[in-house]
N, C-alpha and C positions, 0 to 999 in steps of 0.2 A: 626532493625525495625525502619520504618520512624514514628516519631511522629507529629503528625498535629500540625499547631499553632495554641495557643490558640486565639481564638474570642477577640475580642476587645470591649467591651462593652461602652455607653456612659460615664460610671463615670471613664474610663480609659483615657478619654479625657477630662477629666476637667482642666489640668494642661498647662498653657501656651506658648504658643512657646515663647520663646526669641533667641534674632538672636544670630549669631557666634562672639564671641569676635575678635574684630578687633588687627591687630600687632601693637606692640608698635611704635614710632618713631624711636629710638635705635637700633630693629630689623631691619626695612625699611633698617635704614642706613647701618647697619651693613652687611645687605645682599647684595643692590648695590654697596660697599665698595668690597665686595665679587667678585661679577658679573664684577665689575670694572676692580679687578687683574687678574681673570681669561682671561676675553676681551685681555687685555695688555698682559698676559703671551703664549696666545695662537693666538694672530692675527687676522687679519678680510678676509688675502684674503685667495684665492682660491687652490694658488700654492706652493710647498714649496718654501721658502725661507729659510737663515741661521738661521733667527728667530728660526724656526720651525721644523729643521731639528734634529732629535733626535742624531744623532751621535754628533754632538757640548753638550758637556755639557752646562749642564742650566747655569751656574755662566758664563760659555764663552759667552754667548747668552744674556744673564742678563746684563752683565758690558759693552758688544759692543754696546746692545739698550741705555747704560745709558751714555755712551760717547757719541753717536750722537744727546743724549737730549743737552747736556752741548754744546755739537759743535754747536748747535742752538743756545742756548742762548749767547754764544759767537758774532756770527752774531749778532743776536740780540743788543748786547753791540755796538759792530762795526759799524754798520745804526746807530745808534742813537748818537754817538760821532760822528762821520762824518756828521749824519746832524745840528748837535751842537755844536761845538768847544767848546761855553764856556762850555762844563759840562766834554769835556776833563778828567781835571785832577782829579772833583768827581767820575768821574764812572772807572778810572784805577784802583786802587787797588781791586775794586769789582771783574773785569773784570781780574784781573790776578789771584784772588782766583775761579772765574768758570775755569779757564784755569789750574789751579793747581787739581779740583777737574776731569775735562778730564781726567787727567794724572794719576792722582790715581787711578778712574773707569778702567781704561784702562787692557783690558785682560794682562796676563804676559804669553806669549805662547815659547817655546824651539825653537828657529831660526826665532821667527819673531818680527821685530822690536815694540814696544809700539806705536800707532800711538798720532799723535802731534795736538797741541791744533789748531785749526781754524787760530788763524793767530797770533804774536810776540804779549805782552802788551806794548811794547816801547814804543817810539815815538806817536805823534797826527794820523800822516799819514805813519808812518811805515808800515800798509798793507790797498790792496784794502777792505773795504767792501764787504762781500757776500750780493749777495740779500736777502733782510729776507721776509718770506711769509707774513708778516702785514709790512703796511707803519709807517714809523715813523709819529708819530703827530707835525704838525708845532710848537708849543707854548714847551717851554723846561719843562713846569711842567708837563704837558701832555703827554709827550714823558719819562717822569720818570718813570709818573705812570703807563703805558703801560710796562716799561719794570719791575718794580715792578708786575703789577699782571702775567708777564713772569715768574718770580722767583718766585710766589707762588704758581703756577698752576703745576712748576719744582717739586717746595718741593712738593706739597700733592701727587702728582703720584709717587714719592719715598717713599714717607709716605705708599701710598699701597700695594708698590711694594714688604716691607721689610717683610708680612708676605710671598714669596713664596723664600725668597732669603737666600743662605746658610751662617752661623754665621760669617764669617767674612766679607762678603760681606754686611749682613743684616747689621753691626755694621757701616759699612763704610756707604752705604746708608742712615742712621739716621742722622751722623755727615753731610753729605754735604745736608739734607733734611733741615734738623736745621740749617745749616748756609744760603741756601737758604732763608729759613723763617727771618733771621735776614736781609741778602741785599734786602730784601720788603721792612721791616720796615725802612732801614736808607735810602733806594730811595725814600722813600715819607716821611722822617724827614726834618725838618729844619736842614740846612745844618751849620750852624753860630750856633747853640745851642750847640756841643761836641766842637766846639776850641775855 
């Protein structure tokens, strides 16, 4: 048996509306941070690609996107010593620890070779430069900080990446997100301050 609603009387409206409690900031972030890895774990285009391709395991897929981050920033390194000499011999050890973290990222597959960092950290002019998709900035403090907020932009998309990535890869992820986060801070440190 259907029972009717009851009537709503005036004094059943004496009680105020107030609105919907709005989301924290926390939540906001927490959700876009969300929205973020998902984006990155799933792609934006249309077609498969190896990204996307469900037969590739995820950690295969995971470590070959995070090698080609690092093979960018590498480039990155590259244009910017080539168009600076004098910052040269600052930005080599940096630049042979993204080259080192390449190598680490780098899938380990049965018959196929680990692929290799962008270019030698030798020498000034031991490899051409790749083109890097931003121009270097003329003035050498300029061109630091450019490649510093590169390295930080590096770490926080690792920093998101590490909630869909399996335990040792997550673990590996952290360490070269963190060391990312430190070659910001010492590309926009005074240089003459550590020796």
């Amino acid at each position: 048996m259907i029972t009717p609603c009851p009537a709503i009387t005036p004094e059943d409206d004496a009680v105020p509306w107030t609105p919907p409690l709005r989301p924290s900031r926390r939540s906001l972030l927490a959700g876009a941070a969300g929205a973020a890895g998902a984006a990155l774990l799933t792609g934006c285009s249309g077609g498969t690609s190896a990204e996307e391709d469900p037969a590739i395991p995820l950690e295969r897929r995971m470590r070959e996107s995070a090698v080609r981050d690092s093979e960018r920033l590498l480039e990155r390194y590259d244009a910017t010593r080539a168009a600076h000499q004098a910052l040269a011999e600052r930005l080599a050890p940096l630049r042979a620890a993204v080259a080192a973290h390449a190598a680490a990222l780098a899938p380990a597959a049965a018959g196929s070779p680990a692929p290799s960092p962008a270019a030698p950290s030798g020498a000034v002019g031991a490899a051409a430069p790749t083109a890097s998709a931003e121009p270097v900035p003329p003035k050498p403090a300029d061109a630091l900080t450019a490649l510093a907020d590169a390295e930080r932009k590096l770490s926080e998309a690792r920093t998101i990446d590490l909630a869909g990535a399996p335990g040792e890869l997550a673990r590996l992820l952290a360490s070269v997100a963190a060391c990312g986060a430190v070659h910001a801070h010492l590309l926009t440190s005074n240089p003459g301050a550590a020796s």
